[in-house]
C-alpha positions in Angstrom: 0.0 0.0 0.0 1.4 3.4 -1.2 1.0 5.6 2.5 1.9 9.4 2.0 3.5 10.3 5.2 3.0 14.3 5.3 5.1 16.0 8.1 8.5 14.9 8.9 9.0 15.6 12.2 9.8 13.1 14.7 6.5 11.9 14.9 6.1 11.5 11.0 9.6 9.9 10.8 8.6 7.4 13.5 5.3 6.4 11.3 7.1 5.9 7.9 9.8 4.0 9.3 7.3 1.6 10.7 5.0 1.7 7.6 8.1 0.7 5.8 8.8 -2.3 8.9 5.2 -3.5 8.2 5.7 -4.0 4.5 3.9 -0.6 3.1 5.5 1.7 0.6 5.7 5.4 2.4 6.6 8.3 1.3 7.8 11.3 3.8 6.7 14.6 3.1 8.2 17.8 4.4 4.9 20.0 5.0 7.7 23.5 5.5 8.9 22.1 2.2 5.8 20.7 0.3 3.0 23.3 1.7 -0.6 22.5 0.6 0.0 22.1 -3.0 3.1 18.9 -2.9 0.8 17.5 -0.6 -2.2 17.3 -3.2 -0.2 16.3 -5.8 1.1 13.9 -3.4 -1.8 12.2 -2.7 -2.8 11.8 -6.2 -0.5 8.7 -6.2 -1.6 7.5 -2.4 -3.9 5.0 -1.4 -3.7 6.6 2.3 -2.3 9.3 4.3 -0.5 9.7 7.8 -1.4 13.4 9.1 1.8 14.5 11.4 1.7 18.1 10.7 1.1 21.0 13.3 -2.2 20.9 14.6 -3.4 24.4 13.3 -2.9 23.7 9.6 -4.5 19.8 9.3 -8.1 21.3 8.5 -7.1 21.9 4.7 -4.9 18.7 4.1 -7.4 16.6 5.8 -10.5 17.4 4.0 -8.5 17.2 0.5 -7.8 13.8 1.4 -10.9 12.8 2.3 -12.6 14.2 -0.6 -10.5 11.7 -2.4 -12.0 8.6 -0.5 -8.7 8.0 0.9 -8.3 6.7 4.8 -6.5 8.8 7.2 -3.9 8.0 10.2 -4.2 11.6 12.1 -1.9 12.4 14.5 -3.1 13.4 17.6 -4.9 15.6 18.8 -7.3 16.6 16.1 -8.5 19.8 16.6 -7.6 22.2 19.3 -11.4 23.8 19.1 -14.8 22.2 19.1 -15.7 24.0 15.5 -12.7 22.5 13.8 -13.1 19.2 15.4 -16.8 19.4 14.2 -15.5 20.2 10.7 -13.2 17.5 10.4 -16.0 15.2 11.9 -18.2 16.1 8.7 -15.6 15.8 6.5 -13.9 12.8 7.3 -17.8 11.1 7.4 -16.9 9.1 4.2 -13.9 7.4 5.3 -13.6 7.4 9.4 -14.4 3.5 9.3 -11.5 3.1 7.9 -9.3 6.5 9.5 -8.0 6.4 12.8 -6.8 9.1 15.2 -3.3 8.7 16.7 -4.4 8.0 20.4 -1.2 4.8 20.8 -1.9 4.5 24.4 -4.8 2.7 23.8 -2.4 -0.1 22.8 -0.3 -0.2 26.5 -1.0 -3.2 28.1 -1.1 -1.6 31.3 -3.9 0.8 29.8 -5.5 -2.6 28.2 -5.9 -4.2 31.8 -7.2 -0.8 33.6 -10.5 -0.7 30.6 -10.6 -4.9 31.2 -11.1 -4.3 35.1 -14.2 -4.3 36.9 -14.1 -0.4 37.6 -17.4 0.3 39.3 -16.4 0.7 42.5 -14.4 3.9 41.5 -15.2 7.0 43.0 -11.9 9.0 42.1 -9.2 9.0 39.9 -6.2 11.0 38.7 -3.8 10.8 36.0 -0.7 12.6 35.5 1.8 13.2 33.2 4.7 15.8 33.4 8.6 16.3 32.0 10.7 19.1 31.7 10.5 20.5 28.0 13.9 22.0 28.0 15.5 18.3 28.0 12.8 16.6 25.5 15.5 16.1 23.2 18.9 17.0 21.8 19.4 20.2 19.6 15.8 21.1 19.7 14.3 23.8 21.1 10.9 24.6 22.2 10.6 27.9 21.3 10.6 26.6 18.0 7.9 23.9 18.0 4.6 23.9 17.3 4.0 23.4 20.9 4.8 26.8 21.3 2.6 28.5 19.4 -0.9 29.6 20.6 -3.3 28.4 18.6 -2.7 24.7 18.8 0.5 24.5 21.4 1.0 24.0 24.8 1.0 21.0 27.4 -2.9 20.1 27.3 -2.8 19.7 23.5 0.7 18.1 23.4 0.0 15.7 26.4 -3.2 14.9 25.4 -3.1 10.9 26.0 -4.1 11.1 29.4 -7.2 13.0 28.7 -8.0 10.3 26.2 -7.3 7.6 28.7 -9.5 9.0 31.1 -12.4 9.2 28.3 -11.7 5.3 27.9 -11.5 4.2 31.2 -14.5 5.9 32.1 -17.1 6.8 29.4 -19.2 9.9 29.1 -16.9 12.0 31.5 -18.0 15.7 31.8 -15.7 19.0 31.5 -16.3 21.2 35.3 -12.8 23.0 34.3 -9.3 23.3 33.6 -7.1 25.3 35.1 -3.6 26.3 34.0 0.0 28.1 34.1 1.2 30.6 32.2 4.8 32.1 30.7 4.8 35.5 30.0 7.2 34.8 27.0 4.8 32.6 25.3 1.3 34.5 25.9 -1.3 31.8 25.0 0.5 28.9 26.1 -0.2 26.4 29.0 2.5 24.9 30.4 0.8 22.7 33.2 -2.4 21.9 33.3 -5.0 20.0 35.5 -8.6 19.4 34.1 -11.3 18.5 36.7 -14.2 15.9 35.3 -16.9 14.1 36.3 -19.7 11.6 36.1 -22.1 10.9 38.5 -20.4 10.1 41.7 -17.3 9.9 40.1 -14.8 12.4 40.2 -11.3 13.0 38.7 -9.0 15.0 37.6 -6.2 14.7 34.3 -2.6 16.9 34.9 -0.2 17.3 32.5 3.0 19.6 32.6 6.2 20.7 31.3 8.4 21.6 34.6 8.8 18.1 36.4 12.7 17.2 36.3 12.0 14.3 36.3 9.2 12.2 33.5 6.3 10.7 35.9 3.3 9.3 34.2 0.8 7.9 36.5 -2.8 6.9 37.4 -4.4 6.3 40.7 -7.7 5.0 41.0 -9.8 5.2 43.8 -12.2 2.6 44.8 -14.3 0.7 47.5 -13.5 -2.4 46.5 -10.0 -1.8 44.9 -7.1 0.4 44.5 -5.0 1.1 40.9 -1.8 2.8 41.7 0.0 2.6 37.7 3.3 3.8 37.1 4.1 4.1 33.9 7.2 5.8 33.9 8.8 2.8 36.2 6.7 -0.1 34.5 4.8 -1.0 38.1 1.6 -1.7 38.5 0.0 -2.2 41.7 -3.6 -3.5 42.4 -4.4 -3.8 46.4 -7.9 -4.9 47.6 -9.2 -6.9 50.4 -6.4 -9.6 50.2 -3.8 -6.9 50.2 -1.6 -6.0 47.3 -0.1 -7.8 44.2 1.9 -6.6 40.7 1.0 -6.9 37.0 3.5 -7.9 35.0 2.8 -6.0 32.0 5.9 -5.2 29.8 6.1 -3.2 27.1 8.5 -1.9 24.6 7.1 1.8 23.5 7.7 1.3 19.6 4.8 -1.8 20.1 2.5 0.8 20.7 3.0 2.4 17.3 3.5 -0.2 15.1 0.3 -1.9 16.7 -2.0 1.5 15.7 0.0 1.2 12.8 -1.0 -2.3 11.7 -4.6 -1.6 12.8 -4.7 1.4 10.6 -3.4 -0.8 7.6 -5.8 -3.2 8.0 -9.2 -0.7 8.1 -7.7 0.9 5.2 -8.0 -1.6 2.8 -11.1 -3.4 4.4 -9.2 -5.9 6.5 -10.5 -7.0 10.4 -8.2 -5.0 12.9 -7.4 -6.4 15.7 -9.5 -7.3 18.6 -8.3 -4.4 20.9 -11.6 -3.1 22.4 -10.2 0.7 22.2 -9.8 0.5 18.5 -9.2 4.0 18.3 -10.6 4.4 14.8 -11.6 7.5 14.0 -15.3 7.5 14.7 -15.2 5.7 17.8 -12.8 8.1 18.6 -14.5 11.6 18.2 -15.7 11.8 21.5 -12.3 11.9 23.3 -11.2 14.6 20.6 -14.4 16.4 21.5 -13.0 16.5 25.3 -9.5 17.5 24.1 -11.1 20.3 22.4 -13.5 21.2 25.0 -10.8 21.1 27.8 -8.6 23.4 25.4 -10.9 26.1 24.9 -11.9 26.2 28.7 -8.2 26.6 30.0 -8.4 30.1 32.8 -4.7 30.7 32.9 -4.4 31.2 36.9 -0.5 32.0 37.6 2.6 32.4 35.6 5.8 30.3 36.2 9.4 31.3 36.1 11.3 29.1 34.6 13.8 30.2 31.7 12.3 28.5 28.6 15.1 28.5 25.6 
């Protein structure tokens, strides 16, 4: 299958060497390189296309590609507002059975056993996820990412999984608010946020940063019967209930994730079965968690300002 990879970023280089590992033909794009018009001509020789770009400019790209019946891998998150992610919803109509959206924690195993678990009896949860930006990676800067830009950067956006994992674990979660940081040389930008939802009885909050020196990625969920206390970060899982505590064995190597989503995405797109992961994140059944992602965006109240030098 002939995959048009546009955006060749980290995140678009990881996709086409894995296409490639999976036995597709990809081709990378350069979006600064390409603009709009290499990427239609591009896609007048694809049978799909990966979506990697910047958040802000995916509208355009997205809905040429649809209008020429052809699936979509988008990167996540969709849309940073609820009228784009609307727009992409009606656009995308045609193909989203066979689309997905990039959300490749649904493929962690540790994720996997949380949604498999009887979670009933939870009354409070929390996930968080946090590492300092300045140390990402080598010879890059954030000042000159997309993440820094206002429409469609920051940490909530950028560090969206956890948002999405929340909407998995527990399903028609409401927004009651998000509130964030600041840095005066990047007005418009959050760079730690915590997002407060709810259902029912149910309460929770999802925090995400760019400060921590150290990356932590957890979830703790509360419950009568049974406790989840998940680090990611460290690979330990604890369950404790009634009998006391125990540990999941639940190893993963990260580049699984990707290649999974990956082989899923393959398969919709030319009318194969995926696989039998029940958070399929294909790009219908995932419209409501990019709904949330949106929401959550457009309700950040920016309530302090941090310090830190930011190169």
């Amino acid at each position: 299958m002939r995959v048009l990879v546009i955006g060749s970023g980290s995140i678009g280089r990881r996709h086409h060497d894995n296409l490639a590992t999976l036995g597709a033909a990809p081709q990378l794009l350069s979006w600064r390189e390409a603009g709009l018009a290499g990427a239609l001509s591009a896609m007048d020789r694809a049978e799909a296309v990966v979506v990697a770009t910047a958040t802000d400019i995916r509208l355009s790209v997205i809905e040429a590609a649809a209008a020429r019946d052809l699936p979509l891998y988008i990167e996540k998150p969709l849309a940073f507002t609820p009228d784009e992610v609307e727009a992409i919803a009606a656009v995308t109509a045609p193909v989203a059975e066979r689309s997905v959206l990039g959300y490749m924690m649904r493929y962690h195993p540790a994720l996997r056993a949380l949604a498999e678990a009887d979670l009933s009896d939870v009354f409070q949860f929390a996930l968080t996820i946090g590492h300092d930006v300045t140390q990402w990676r080598a010879n890059w800067l954030f000042s000159q990412s997309y993440a820094a830009r206002s429409e469609g950067g920051g940490v909530l956006l950028d560090l969206c999984h956890e948002l999405d994992m929340a909407a998995c674990l527990f399903p028609g979660l409401e927004l009651t608010g998000v509130e964030s940081l600041a840095h005066p040389a990047f007005p418009g930008v959050d760079f730690a946020s915590r997002i407060s939802l709810r259902r029912g009885a149910l309460v929770g909050d999802v925090s995400m940063d760019y400060l921590t020196p150290g990356l932590h990625r957890r979830a703790h969920l509360r419950g009568s019967e049974r406790m989840h206390d998940f680090d990611f970060a460290a690979q330990a899982y604890r369950v404790t209930d009634g009998a006391g505590g125990r540990m999941l064995d639940l190893p993963l190597e990260r580049n699984a994730m990707f290649l999974d989503a990956m082989r899923d995405f393959l398969a919709l797109a030319v009318g194969r079965a995926p696989s039998a992961n029940p958070l399929l994140p294909r790009l219908d059944l995932a419209m409501g968690s990019a709904r949330l992602v949106a929401q959550a965006w457009a309700a950040r109240r920016f309530v302090g300002q941090i310090t830190k030098e930011i190169p």
